[in-house]
OpenMM code with the backbone's topology and positions (N, CA, C; nanometers):
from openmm import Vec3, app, unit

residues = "UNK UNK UNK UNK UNK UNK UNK UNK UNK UNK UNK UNK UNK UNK UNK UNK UNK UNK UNK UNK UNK UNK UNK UNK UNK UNK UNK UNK UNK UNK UNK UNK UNK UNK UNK UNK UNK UNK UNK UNK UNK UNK UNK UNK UNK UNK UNK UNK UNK UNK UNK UNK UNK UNK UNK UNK UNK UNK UNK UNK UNK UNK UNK UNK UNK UNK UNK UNK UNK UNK UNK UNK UNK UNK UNK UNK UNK UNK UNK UNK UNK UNK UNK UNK UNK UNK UNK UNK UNK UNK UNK UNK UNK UNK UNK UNK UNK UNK UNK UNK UNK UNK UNK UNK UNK UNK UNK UNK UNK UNK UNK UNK UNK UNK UNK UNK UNK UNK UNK UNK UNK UNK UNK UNK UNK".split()
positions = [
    Vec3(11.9176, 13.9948, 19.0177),
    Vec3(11.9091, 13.9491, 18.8804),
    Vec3(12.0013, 13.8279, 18.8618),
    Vec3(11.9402, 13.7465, 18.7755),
    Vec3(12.0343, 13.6221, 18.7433),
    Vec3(12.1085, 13.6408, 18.6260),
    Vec3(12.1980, 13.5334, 18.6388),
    Vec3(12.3334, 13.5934, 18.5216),
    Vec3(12.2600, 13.5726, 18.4027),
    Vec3(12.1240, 13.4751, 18.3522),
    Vec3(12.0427, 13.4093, 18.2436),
    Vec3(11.9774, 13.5899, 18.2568),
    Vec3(11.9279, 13.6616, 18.3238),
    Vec3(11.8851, 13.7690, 18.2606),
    Vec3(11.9563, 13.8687, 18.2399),
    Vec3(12.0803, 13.8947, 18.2812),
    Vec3(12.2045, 14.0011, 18.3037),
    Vec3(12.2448, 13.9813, 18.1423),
    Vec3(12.2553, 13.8539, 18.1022),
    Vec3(12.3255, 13.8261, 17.9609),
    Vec3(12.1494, 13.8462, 17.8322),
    Vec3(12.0744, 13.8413, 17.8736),
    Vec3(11.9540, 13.8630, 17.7736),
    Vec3(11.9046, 14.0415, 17.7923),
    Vec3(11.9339, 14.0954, 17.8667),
    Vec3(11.9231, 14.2461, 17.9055),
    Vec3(12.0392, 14.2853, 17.8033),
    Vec3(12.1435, 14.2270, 17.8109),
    Vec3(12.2565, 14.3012, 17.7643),
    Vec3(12.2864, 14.2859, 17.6008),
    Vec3(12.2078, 14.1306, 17.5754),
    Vec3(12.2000, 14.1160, 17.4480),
    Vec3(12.1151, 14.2152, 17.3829),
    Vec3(11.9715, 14.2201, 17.4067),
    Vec3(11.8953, 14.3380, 17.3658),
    Vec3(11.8995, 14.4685, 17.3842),
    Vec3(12.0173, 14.5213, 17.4885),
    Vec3(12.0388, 14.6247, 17.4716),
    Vec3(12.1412, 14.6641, 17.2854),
    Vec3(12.2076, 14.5457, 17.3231),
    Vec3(12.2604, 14.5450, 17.1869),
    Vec3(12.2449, 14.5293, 17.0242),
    Vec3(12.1328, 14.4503, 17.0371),
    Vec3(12.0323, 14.4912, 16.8958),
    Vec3(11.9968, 14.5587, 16.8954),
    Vec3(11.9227, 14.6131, 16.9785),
    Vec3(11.8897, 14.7681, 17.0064),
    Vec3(11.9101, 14.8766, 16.9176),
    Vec3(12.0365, 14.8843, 17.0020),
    Vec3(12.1366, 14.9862, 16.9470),
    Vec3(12.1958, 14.9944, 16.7951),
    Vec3(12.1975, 14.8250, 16.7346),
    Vec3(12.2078, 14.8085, 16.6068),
    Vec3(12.0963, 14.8630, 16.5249),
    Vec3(11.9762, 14.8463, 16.5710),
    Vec3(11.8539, 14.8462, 16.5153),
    Vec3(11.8928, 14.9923, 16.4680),
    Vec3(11.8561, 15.0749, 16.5663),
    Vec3(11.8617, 15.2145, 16.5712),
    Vec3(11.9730, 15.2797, 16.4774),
    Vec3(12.0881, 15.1928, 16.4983),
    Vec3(12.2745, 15.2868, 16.3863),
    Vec3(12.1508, 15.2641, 16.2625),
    Vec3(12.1619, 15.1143, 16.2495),
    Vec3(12.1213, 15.0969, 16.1013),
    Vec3(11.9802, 15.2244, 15.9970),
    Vec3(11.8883, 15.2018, 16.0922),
    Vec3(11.7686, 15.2934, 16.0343),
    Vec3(11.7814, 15.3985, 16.0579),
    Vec3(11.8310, 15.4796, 16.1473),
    Vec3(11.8490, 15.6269, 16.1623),
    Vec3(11.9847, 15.7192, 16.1666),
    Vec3(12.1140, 15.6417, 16.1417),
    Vec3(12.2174, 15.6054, 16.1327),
    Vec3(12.3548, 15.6824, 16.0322),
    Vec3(12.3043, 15.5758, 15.9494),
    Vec3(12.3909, 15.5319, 15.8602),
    Vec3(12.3278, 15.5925, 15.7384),
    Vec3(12.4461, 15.5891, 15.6487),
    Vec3(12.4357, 15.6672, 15.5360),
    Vec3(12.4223, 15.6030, 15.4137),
    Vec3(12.3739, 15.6741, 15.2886),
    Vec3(12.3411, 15.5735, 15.2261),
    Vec3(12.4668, 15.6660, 15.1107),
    Vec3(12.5368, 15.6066, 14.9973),
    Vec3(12.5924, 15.6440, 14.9265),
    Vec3(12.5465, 15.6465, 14.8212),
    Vec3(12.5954, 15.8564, 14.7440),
    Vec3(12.4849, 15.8756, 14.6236),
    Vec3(12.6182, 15.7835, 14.5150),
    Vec3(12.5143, 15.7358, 14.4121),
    Vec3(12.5844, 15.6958, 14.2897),
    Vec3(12.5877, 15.8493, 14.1434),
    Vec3(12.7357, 15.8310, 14.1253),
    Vec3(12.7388, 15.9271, 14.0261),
    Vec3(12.7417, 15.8883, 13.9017),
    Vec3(12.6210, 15.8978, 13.8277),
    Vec3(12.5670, 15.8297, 13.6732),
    Vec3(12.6980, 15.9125, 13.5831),
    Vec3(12.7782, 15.8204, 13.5448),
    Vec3(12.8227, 15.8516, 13.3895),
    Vec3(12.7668, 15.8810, 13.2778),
    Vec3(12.7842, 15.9590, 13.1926),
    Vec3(12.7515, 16.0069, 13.0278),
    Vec3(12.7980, 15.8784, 12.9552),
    Vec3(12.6786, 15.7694, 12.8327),
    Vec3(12.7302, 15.7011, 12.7739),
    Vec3(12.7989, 15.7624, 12.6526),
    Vec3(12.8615, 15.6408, 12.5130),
    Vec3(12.8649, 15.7292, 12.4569),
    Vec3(12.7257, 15.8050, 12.3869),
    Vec3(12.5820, 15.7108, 12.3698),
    Vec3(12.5442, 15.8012, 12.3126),
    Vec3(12.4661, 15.8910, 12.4363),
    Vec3(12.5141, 15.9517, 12.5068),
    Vec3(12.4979, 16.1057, 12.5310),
    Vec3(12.3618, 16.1032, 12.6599),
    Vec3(12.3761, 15.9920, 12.7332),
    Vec3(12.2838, 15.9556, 12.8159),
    Vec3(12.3412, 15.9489, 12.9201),
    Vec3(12.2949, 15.9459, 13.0352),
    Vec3(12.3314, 15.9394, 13.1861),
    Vec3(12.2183, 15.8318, 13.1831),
    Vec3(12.3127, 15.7064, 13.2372),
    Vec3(12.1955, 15.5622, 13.2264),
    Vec3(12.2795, 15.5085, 13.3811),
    Vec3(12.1827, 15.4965, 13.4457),
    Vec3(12.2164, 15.3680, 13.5648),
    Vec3(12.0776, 15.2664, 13.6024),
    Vec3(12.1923, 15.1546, 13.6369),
    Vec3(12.0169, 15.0582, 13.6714),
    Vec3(12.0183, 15.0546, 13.8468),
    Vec3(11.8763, 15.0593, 13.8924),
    Vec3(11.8055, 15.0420, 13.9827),
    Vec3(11.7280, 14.9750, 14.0195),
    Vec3(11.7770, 14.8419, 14.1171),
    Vec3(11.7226, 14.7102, 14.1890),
    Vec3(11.6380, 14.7856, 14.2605),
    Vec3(11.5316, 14.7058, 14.2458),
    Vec3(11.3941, 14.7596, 14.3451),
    Vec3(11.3730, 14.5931, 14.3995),
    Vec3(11.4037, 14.5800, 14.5235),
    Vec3(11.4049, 14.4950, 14.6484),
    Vec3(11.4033, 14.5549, 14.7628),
    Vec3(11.2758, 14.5705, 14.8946),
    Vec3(11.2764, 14.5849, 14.9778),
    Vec3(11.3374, 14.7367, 14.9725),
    Vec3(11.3245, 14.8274, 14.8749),
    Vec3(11.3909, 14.9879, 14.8283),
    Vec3(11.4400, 14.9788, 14.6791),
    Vec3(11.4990, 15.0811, 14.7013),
    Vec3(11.5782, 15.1312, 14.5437),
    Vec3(11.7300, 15.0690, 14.6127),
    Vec3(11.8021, 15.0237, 14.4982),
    Vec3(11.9601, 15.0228, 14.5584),
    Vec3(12.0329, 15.0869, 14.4013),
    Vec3(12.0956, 15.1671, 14.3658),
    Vec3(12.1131, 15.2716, 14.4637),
    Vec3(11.9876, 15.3615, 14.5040),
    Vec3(11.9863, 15.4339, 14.5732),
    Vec3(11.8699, 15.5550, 14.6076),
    Vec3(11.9327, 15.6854, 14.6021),
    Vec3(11.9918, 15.6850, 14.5847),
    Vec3(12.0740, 15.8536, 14.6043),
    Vec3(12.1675, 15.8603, 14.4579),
    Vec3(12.1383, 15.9629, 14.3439),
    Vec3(12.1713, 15.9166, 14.2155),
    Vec3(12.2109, 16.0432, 14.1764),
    Vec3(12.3656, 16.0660, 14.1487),
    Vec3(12.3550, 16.2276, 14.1470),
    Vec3(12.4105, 16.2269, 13.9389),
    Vec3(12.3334, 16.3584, 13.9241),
    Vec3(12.3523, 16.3474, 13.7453),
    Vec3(12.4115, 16.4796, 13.7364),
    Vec3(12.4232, 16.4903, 13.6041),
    Vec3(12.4298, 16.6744, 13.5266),
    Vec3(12.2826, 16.6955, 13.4542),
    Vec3(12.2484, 16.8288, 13.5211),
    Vec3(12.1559, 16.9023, 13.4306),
    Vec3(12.1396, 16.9260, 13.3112),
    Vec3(12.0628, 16.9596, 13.2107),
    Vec3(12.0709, 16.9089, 13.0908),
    Vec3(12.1104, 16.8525, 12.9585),
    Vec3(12.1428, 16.7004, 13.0249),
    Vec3(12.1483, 16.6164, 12.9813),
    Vec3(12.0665, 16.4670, 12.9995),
    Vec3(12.0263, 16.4367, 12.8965),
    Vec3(11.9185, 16.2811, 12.9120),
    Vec3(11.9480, 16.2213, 13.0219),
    Vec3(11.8278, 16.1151, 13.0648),
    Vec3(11.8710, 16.0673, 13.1601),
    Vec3(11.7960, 15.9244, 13.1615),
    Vec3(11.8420, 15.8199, 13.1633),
    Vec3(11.7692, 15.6932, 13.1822),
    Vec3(11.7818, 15.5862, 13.3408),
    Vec3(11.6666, 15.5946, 13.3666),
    Vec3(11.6860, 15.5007, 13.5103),
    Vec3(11.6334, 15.4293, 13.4821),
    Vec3(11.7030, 15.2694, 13.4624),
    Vec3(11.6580, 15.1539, 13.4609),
    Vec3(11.6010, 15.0622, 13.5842),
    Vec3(11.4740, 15.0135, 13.6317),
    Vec3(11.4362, 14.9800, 13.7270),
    Vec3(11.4205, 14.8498, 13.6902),
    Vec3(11.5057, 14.7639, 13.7824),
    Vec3(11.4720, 14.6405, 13.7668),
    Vec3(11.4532, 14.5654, 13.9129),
    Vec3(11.2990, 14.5134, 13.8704),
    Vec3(11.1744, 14.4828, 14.0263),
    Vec3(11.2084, 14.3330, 14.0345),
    Vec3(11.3113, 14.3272, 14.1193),
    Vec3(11.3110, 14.1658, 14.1634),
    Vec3(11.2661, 14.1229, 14.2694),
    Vec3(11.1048, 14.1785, 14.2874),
    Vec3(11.0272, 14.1176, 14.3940),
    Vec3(10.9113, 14.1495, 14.3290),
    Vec3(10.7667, 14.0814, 14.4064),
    Vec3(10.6683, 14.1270, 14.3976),
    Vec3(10.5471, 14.1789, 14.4709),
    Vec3(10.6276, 14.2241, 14.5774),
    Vec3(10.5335, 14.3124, 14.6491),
    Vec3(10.4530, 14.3733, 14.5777),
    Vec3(10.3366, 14.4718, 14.6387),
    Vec3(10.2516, 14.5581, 14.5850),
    Vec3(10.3255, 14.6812, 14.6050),
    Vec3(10.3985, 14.6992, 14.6631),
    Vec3(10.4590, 14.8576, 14.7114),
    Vec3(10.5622, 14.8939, 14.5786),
    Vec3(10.6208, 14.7743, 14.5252),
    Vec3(10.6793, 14.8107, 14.4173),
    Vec3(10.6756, 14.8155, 14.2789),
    Vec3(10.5068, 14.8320, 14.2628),
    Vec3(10.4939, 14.8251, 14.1375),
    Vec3(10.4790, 14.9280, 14.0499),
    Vec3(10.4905, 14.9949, 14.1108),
    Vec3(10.5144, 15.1611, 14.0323),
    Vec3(10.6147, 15.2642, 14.1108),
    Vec3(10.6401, 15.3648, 14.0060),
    Vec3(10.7836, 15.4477, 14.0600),
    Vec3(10.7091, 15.5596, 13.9795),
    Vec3(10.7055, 15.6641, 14.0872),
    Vec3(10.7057, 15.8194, 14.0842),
    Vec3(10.7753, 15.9135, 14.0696),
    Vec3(10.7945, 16.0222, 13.9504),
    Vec3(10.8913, 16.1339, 13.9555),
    Vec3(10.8150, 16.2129, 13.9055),
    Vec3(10.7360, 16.2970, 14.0673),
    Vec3(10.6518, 16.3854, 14.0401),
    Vec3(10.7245, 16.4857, 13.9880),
    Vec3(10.7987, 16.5230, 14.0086),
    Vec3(10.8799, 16.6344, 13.9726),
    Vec3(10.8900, 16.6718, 13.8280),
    Vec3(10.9185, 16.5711, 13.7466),
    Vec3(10.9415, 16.5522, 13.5771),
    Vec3(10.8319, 16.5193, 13.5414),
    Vec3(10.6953, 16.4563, 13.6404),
    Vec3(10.5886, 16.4119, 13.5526),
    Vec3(10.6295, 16.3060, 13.4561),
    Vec3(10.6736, 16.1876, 13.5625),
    Vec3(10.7165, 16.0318, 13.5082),
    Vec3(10.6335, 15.9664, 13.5938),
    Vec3(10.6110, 15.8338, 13.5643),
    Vec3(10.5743, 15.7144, 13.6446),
    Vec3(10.5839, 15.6002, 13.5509),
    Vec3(10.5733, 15.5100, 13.6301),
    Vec3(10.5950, 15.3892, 13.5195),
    Vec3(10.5490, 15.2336, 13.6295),
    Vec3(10.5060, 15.1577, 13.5499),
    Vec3(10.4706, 15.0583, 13.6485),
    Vec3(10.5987, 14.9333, 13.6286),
    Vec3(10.6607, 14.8604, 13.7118),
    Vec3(10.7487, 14.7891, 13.7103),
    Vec3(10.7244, 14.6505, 13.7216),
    Vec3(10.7089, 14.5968, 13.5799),
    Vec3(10.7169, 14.4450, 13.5880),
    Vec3(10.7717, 14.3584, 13.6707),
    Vec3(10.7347, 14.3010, 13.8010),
    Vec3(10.8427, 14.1282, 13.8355),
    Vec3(10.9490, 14.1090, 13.7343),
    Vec3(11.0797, 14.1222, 13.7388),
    Vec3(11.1850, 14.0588, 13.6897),
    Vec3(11.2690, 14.1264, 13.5877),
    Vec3(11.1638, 14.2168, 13.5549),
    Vec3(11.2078, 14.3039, 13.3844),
    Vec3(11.2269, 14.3983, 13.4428),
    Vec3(11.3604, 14.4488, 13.3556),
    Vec3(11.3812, 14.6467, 13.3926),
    Vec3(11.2886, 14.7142, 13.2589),
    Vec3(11.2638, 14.7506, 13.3426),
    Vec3(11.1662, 14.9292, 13.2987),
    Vec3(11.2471, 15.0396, 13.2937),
    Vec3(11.2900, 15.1142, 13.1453),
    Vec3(11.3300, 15.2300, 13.2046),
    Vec3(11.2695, 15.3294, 13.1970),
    Vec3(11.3051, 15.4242, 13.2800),
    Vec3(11.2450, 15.5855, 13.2350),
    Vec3(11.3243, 15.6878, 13.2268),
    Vec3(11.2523, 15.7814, 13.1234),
    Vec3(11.3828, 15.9143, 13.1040),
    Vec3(11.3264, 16.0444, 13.0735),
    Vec3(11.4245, 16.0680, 13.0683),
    Vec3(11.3639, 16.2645, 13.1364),
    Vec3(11.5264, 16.2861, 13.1023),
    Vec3(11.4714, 16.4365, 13.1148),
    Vec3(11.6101, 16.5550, 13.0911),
    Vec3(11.5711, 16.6368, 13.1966),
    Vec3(11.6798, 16.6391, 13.2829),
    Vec3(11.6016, 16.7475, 13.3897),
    Vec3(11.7303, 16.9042, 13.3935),
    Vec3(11.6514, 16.9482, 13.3866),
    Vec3(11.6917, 17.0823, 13.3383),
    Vec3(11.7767, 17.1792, 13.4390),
    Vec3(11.7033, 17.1401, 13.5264),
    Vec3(11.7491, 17.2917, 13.6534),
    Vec3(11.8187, 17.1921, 13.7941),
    Vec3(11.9624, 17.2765, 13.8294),
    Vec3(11.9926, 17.1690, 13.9193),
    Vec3(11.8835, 17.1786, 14.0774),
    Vec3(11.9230, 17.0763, 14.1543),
    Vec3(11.8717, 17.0710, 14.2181),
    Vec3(11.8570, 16.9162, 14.2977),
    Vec3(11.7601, 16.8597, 14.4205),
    Vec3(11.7351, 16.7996, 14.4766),
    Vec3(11.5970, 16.7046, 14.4229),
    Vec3(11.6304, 16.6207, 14.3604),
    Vec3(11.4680, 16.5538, 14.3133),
    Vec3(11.4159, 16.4642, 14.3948),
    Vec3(11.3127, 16.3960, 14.4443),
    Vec3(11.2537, 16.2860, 14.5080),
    Vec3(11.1936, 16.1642, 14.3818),
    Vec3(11.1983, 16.0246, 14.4155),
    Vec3(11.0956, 15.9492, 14.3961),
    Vec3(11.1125, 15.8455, 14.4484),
    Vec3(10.9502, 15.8036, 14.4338),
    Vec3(10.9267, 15.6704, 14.5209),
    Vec3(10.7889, 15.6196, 14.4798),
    Vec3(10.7653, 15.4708, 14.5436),
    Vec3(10.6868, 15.4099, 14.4959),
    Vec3(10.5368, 15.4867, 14.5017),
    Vec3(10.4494, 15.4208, 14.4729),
    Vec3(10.2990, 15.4650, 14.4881),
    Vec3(10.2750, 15.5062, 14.6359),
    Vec3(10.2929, 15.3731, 14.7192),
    Vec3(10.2495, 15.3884, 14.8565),
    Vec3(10.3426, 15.5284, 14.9075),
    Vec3(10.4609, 15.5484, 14.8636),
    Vec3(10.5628, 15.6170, 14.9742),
    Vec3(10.6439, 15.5258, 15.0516),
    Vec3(10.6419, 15.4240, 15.0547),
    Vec3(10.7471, 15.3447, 15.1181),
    Vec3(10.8638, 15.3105, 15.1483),
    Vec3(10.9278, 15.3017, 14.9652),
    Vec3(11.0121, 15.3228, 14.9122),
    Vec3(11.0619, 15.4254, 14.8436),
    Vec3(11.1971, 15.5133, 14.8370),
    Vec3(11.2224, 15.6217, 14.8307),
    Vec3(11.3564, 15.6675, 14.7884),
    Vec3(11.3490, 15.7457, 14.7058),
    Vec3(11.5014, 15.7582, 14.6488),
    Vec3(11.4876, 15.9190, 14.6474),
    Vec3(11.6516, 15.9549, 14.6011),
    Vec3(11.6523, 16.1170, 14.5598),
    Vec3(11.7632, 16.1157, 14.4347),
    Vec3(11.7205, 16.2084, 14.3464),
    Vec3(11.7551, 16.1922, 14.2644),
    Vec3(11.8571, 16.3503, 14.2134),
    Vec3(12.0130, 16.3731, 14.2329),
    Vec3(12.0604, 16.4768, 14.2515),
    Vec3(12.1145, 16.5877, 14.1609),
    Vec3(12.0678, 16.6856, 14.0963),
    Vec3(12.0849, 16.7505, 13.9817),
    Vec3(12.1892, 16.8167, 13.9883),
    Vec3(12.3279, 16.8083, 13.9309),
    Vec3(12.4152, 16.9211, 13.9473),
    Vec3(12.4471, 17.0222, 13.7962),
] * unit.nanometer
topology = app.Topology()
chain = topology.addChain("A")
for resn in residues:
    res = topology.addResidue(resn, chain)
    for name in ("N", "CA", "C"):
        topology.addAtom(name, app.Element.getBySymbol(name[0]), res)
């Protein structure tokens, strides 16, 4: 082997390995929604290439508003699912959308776009 492939073997072993920490990896950190004062658990949610945050932990019954704001325009992100509460909502290019629910019972919630692509959880305590 020549040193021109010894150093390109070794480079791609090393993205590689990045590739892999990153997508199967690494962790994503839940955000813990505050109570405003009026009596809401409100956080906003960038929808680019995912949800940021995706992992959203609340208190059980009490309101709840997730503001989605779609700063792209893919097709994958034009709607957001919470089968669970029986929400959806379609997300304008540029504008936040919010949606709200009271979710009652603690627990582990899911949502995500139409396709499934994009994906969040949503955490009831």
């Amino acid at each position: 082997m020549t040193l021109d492939q010894i150093i390109v073997t070794i480079a791609g072993l090393i993205l590689s390995g990045g590739l892999a920490w990153y997508f199967w990896f690494s962790e994503s950190k839940a955000t813990r929604i505050q109570t405003t004062s009026s009596g809401v658990q409100e956080t906003l949610i960038t929808v680019k290439g995912g949800y940021s945050p995706d992992i959203i932990v609340v208190k059980a019954g009490k309101p709840v508003r997730l503001n989605f704001l779609r700063e792209e325009t893919a097709a994958c992100s034009e709607q957001v699912l919470l089968p669970d509460f029986h929400k959806q909502a379609t997300l304008t290019p540029f504008k936040t959308i919010p949606v709200e629910f009271t979710p009652e019972k603690p627990g582990e919630y899911g949502f995500q776009c139409a396709m499934g692509m994009f994906r969040g959880k949503l955490i009831v305590e």
